[in-house]
N, C-alpha and C positions, 0 to 999 in steps of 0.2 A: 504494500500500500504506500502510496505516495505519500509525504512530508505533507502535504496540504489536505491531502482525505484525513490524514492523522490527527491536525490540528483542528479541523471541522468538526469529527469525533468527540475531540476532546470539549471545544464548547458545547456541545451539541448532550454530550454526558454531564458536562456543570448547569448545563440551563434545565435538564431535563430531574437533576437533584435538584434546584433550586424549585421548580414546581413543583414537585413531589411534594417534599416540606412544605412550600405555602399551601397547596391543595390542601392534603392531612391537618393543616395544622386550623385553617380555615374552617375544613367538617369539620373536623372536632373539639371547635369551638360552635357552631351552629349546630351541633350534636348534642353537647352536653346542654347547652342554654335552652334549646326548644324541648328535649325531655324534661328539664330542671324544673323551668317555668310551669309546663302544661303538669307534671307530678305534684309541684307547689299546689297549685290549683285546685288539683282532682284532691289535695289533703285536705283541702281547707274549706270542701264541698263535704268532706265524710267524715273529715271533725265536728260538725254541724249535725248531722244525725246522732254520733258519738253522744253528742249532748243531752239532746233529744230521748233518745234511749235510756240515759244513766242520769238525766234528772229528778228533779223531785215528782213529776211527771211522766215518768218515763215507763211505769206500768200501764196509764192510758194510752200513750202516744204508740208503744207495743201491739197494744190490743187493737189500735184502730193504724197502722203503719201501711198497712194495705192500700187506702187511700190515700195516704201522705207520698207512698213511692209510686203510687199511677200517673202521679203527674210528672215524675222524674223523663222518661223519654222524651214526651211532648217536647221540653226543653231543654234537652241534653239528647239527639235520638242516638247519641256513641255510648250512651251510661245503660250501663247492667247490675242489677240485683239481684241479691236469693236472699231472703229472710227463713231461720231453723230454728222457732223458739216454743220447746215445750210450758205449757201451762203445771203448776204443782199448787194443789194437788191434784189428780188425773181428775176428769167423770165428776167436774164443777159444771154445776148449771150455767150456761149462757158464756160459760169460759173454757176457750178450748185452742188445742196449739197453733202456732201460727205458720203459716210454710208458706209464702209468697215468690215468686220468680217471674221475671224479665217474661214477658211474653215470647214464645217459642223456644226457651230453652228447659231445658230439665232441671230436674233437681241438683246434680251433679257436676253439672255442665261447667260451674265457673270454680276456676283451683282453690284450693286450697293455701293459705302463707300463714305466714306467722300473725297473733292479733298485738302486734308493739305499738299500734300509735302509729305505721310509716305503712306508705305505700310500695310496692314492690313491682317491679316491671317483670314480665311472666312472657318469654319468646311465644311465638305459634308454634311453632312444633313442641311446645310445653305444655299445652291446653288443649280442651277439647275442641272450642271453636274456630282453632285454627287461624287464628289471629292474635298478634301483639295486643299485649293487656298491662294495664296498669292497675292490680289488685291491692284492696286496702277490706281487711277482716276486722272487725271486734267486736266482743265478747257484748253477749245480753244477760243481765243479772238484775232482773225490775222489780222490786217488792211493789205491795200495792199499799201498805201502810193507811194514811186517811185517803185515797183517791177514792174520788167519788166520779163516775163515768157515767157521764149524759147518753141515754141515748133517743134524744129528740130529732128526728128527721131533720135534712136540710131545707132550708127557706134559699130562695134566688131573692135577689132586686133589695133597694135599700131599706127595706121595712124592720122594724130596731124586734127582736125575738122579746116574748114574756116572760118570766122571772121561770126560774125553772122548779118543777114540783115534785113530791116523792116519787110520781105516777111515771114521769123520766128518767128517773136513774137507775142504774143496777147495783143491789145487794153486793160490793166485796168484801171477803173477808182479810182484815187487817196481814195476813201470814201469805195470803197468795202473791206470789213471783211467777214471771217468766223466765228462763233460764234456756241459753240458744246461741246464736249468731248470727252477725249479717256482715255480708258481701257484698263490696260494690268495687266493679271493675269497669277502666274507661277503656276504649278503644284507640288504639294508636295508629291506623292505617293509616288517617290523612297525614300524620304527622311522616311514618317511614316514606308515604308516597311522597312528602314536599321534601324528603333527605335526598332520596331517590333521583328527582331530577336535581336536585343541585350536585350527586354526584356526576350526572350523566354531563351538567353543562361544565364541572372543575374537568373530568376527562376531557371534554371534545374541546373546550377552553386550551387546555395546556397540550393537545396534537396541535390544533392550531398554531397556539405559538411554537411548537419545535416544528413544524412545517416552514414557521418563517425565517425562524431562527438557523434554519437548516439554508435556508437559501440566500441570508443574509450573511451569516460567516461563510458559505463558499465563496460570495463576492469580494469580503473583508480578507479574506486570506490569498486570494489571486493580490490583490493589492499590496499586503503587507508582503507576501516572496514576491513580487516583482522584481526587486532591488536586488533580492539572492539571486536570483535567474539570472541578472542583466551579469551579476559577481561570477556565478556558476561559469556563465560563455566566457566571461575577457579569463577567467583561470584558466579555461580547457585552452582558450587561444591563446596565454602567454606561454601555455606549458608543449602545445603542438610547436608553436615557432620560436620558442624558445629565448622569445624578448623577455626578458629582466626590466627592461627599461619602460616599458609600456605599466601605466596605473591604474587601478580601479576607481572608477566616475567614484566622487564625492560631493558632499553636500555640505552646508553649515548644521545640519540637525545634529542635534543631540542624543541619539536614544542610539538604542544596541545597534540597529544595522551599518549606521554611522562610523561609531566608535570599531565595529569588524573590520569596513571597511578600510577606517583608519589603521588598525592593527594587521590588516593583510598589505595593504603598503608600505606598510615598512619593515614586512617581513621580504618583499620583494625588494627594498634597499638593500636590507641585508642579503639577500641573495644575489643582486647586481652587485653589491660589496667583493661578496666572497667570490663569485664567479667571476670577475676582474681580477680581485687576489688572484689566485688559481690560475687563469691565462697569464698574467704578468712572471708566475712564479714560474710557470713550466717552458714558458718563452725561456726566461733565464735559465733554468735548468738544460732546455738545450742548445742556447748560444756558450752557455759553461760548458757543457759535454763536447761540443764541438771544438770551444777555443784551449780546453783544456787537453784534449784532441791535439789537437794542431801545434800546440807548443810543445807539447810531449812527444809530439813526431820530429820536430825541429833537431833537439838532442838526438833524438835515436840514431835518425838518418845519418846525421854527424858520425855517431860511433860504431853505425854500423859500416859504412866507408869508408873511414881509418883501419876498421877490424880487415875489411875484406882485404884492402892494401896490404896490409902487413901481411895477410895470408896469401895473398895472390905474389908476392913479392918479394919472398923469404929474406933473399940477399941485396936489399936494396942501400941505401947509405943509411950511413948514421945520423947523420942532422935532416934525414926525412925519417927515419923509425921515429927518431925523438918529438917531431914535430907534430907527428901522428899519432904519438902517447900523448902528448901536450893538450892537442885537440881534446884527443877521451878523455883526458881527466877532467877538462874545461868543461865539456859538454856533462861528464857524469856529476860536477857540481852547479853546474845550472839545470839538473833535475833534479838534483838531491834538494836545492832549494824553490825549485817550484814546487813537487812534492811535497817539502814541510810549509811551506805558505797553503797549500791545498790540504792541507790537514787542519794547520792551525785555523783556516774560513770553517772547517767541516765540525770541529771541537766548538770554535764559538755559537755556531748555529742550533750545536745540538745541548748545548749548554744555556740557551737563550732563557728557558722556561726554569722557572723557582733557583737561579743561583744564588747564592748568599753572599750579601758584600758588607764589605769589611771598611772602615775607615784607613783613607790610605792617607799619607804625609806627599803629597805632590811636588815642593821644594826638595823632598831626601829623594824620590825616584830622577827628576830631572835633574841634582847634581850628579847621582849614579852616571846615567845616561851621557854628563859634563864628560867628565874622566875617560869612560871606554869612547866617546866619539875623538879627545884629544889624543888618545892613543892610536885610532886609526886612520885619523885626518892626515891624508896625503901632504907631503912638502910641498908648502907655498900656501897651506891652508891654516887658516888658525879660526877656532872654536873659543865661540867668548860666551860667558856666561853674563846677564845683565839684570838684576843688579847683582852685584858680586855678592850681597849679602840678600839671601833670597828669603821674601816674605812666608810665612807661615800659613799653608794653605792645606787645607783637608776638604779632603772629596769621597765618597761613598764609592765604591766599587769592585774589584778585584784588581789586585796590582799587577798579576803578568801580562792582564790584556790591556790595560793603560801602558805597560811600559813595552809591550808590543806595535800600540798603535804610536805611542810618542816616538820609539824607537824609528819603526817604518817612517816619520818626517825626519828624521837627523842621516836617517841613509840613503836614501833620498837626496839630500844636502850634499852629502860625502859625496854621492857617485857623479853628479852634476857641477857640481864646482872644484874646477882646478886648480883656479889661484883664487886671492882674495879671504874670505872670511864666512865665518855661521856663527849667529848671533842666537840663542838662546833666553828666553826673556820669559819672563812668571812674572801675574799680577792677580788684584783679586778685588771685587768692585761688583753692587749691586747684587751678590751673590751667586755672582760667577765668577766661576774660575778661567783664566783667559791665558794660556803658554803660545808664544809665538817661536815659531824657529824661520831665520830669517839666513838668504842663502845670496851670494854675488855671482851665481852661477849663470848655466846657459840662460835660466828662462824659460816660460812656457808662450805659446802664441796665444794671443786673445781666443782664435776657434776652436782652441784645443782646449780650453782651462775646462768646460764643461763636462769633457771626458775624460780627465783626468783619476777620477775616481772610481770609474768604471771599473771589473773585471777582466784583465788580460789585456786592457787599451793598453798600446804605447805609440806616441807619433812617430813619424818617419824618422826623424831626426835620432831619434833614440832606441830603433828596431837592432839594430847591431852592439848595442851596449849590453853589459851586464844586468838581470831582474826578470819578473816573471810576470809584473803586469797586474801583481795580485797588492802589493805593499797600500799603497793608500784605496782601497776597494777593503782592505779589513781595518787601516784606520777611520774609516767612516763609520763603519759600522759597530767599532766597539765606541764608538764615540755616539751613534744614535742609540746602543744600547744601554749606555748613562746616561740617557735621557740631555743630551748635549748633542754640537753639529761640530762640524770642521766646513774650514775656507778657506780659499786661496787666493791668491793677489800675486800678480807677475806682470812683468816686461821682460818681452823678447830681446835678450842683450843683456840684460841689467841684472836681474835675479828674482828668487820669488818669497812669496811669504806666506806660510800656511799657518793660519792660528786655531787651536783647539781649544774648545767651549765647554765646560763642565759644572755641573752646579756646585755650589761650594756650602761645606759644611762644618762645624766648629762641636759637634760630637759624635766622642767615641763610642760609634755602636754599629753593632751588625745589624742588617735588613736584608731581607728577602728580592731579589730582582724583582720588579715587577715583567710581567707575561711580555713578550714579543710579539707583536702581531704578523704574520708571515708575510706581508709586506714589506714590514718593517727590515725583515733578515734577508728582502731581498732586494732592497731598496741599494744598494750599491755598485750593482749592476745597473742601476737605471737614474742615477742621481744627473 
C-alpha cells in the first residue's frame, strides 16, 4: 500500500474513533436521561397510590381501587396494573378479595420485582408481554380501624350530595385488613423506538462523515506529498546523473517538509564535498603514481646502463669503470633519497589522524638546524642566524616533522645558493609564530612560484640538479597540518624567501592532533 493510502487510513481510523466516542458517549447520555426522567416519573405516579393504599384510608381506597385504577389507561394508555389483595377474615359479608388487572392481561402477566420503594426496568425477553417495562410493586397491608365506607351510588353534574345516613354505609369490623399487592408497570416502546432512531441517524450520521472525511484527506494528502514526489524525482534524477550539484526546490516555510528538504541539501553539499574530495585525491594519487613513476625510472635507467657497460665491456679503462661506478652511486643516492622523502609524505599522511603533540621550543630546533646547515654550507656560503639571540617561542606539535619541514627550506637554500649568504630569522607577534629562511640564491620565476610546492615539480632550470621534487610539497603540509601555511617571495637573480607560519603557544602541554581532512593531506599536490 502506498504512503498516501497509509496516511488516509490512518485519518480515516482517528476520525472514525473520534465518532465512535462522540456517538457512545452522546447515546448514552440521551440513554440514561430519557430512562432517568420517564422512571422518575412512573415513581412519583406509584408513590401516589403507595399512599393511597397505606393511609389512614387506605382500607377504603383498597376496597373500592377498582375504580380508582379504570381511569389509569384512559390517561396513561402505556400504564398497567394487577391489584392481589386478600380480605381477612375470609367469608365477610359484602367484603371480599380484591384481584383487579389491566384489561386483556392475566393474572400473571406482569413480573414480579422486589417491593423497595424503586422502580425497576424488566427487558422483553424478561416478561410475558414481550415488551420493555418499567415495574414498581408494593406491598398492601390496610387495617380498616374506624373507616366507615359509603356506599351511596354516584351522582353526575354539580348538584352538592345529602348528608350521609346509617342506611349508606357498610358494617366494618375495626380488625378487618387487606393484605396483597399491587403492580404497576409502564411501557417503554416509545421510549426504545425514539433510542432507536437516534441510533440509526448517530450510524448513518458518522458513515456520512467518514465518507467525506475519506474523500477529503485523499485530497489533503495528494497535496501535502506533492512536495515529497517533486523530492522523490530530483533524488532519482540526481542519483541517475549523478549531479551532486543540482538542489532540491525550497521554500521559506517552516514545517517538516521544508526543514527535509533543507537537511537533504546539505547532505548533497556534503556529498558534492566529498565527491570532489575523492576526485581531487585520486587525481593526485595518480599524477603521484605516475611522477613517482617516472622519477624512479630516471635513476634506474641510469644504473641500469652503467650496469650493462661495465658488463658489456669487461676490459674497458679505468677512468670510464670509475665514472660509471660514480654514476651508480649518484643515481642509487638520489633514490635512496627520493624513496625516504616518499616514505616520510606516506608516514605523515598516515599519521595525520589523533597524533599527539607535544610543546616544542622552536628557537632550540632552528639553532639545531643553525649548526648542521653551517657545517654543510658550501664555500662562499655563510648561514646567519638573526637575531643572534633568538626569542623564546613554543609551538604545539611534533618536533621531527617541524624540523623536517624547516629543515626541507634551509636545503633548499644550500643547494641553490653558491655564493652569498642564508639568513635564518625567528619572530613571534599576534600569536604566531613566523621563521623566515632567507637565501641570495638563483631565484624562482614569478610562473613558477605557484608550483613550487607541488609534488615532484621542478623547473627546467633545476631538472639536472640534485632532489626529488618532494622537499617543500611535505613542508607545506606538515605546516597545514599545525594548522599554519608557508610562503614564498623571490626574484629571479636575486634570491628567495620562504616564511613558515605557526600558531604560537606559551604552555606546556600535550594535545591531540586535531583530524585531517583528506583534502587537507592532499592539498600539496595542488597548492
Amino acid at each position: 500500500m502506498s504512503f498516501r493510502g497509509r496516511l488516509v487510513l490512518a485519518y480515516l481510523a482517528l476520525l472514525a474513533l473520534t465518532l465512535a466516542a462522540f456517538g457512545v458517549g452522546v447515546y448514552a447520555y440521551v440513554d440514561t436521561r430519557l430512562h432517568r426522567d420517564l422512571v422518575s416519573a412512573f415513581e412519583a405516579q406509584a408513590k401516589q397510590y403507595a399512599r393511597l393504599v397505606g393511609g389512614p384510608s387506605g382500607y377504603s381506597n383498597v376496597w373500592r381501587i377498582k375504580q380508582n385504577l379504570e381511569d389509569e389507561p384512559r390517561r396513561l394508555p402505556s400504564l398497567y396494573y394487577a391489584v392481589d389483595a386478600r380480605h381477612l377474615p375470609q367469608e365477610t359479608k359484602d367484603f371480599k378479595d380484591v384481584s383487579v388487572t389491566s384489561a386483556g392481561l392475566t393474572d400473571d402477566a406482569l413480573p414480579k420485582v422486589p417491593a423497595d420503594g424503586k422502580a425497576h426496568l424488566v427487558p422483553a425477553k424478561s416478561n410475558a408481554l414481550g415488551r420493555p417495562l418499567a415495574v414498581y410493586q408494593l406491598s398492601i397491608n390496610a387495617t380498616a380501624g374506624n373507616t366507615v365506607i359509603l356506599v351511596r351510588p354516584r351522582t353526575s353534574g354539580p348538584r352538592q350530595r345529602p348528608p350521609a345516613t346509617d342506611a349508606d354505609t357498610l358494617a366494618v369490623n375495626p380488625s378487618d385488613k387487606y393484605q396483597g399487592s399491587l403492580t404497576l408497570a409502564r411501557d417503554l416502546r416509545d421510549l426504545e423506538a425514539s433510542l432507536s432512531v437516534l441510533r440509526k441517524i448517530l450510524v448513518a450520521g458518522g458513515l456520512t462523515v467518514l465518507l467525506i472525511g475519506a474523500v477529503v484527506s485523499w485530497a489533503l494528502a495528494a497535496g501535502l506529498l506533492r512536495p515529497l514526489g517533486r523530492m522523490r524525482a530530483a533524488a532519482q534524477r540526481i542519483g541517475d546523473e549523478r549531479d551532486f550539484a543540482s538542489r532540491l526546490p525550497d521554500d521559506d516555510r517552516r514545517d517538516e517538509i521544508s526543514r527535509l528538504s533543507k537537511s537533504f541539501n546539505q547532505m548533497l553539499a556534503e556529498l558534492e564535498q566529498s565527491h570532489d574530495d575523492l576526485k581531487t585525491t585520486l587525481d593526485a594519487q595518480r599524477r603521484f603514481v605516475g611522477d613517482a613513476s617516472h622519477e624512479l625510472r630516471t635513476p634506474m635507467t641510469a644504473i641500469r646502463t652503467n650496469l650493462e657497460f661495465l658488463a658489456r665491456v669487461p676490459g674497458a679503462r679505468e677512468e670510464d669503470r670509475s665514472a660509471a661506478l660514480h654514476d651508480i652511486l649518484a643515481e642509487m643516492r638520489r633514490m635512496e633519497a627520493l624513496v625516504g622523502d616518499l616514505l616520510a609524505l606516506a608516514r605523515l599522511e598516515a599519521t595525520a589522524v589523533g597524533a599527539v603533540r607535544r610543546a616544542v621550543r622552536l628557537d632550540h630546533l632552528l639553532a639545531d638546524i643553525h649548526r648542521d646547515a653551517s657545517r654543510l654550507a658550501p664555500r662562499g656560503v655563510e648561514v646567519r642566524l638573526k637575531p643572534a639571540r633568538l626569542p623564546h617561542v613554543w609551538v604545539s606539535g611534533d618536533r621531527d616533522d617541524l624540523r623536517r619541514a624547516v629543515w626541507n627550506l634551509v636545503d633548499n637554500a644550500l643547494k641553490y645558493t653558491t655564493a652569498g649568504h642564508i639568513e635564518l630569522r625567528l619572530a613571534v607577534g599576534d600569536g604566531m609564530a613566523e621563521l623566515e629562511v632567507r637565501d641570495s640564491g638563483i631565484g624562482i620565476a614569478e610562473v613558477d612560484q605557484r608550483h613550487v610546492f607541488d609534488r615532484f615539480w621542478r623547473s627546467q632550470r633545476t631538472r639536472g640538479m640534485a632532489g626529488s621534487g618532494l622537499g617543500l610539497a611535505i613542508t607545506k603540509w606538515v605546516a597545514q597540518a599545525h594548522g599554519g601555511m608557508v610562503l614564498v617571495e623571490s626574484v629571479l637573480g636575486e634570491g628567495s624567501v620562504f616564511t613558515l607560519r605557526l600558531p604560537a603557544t606559551s604552555a606546556r602541554r600535550s594535545v591531540r592532533r586535531p583530524r585531517t581532512p583528506a583534502r587537507q593531506a592532499a592539498s600539496p599536490a595542488h597548492s
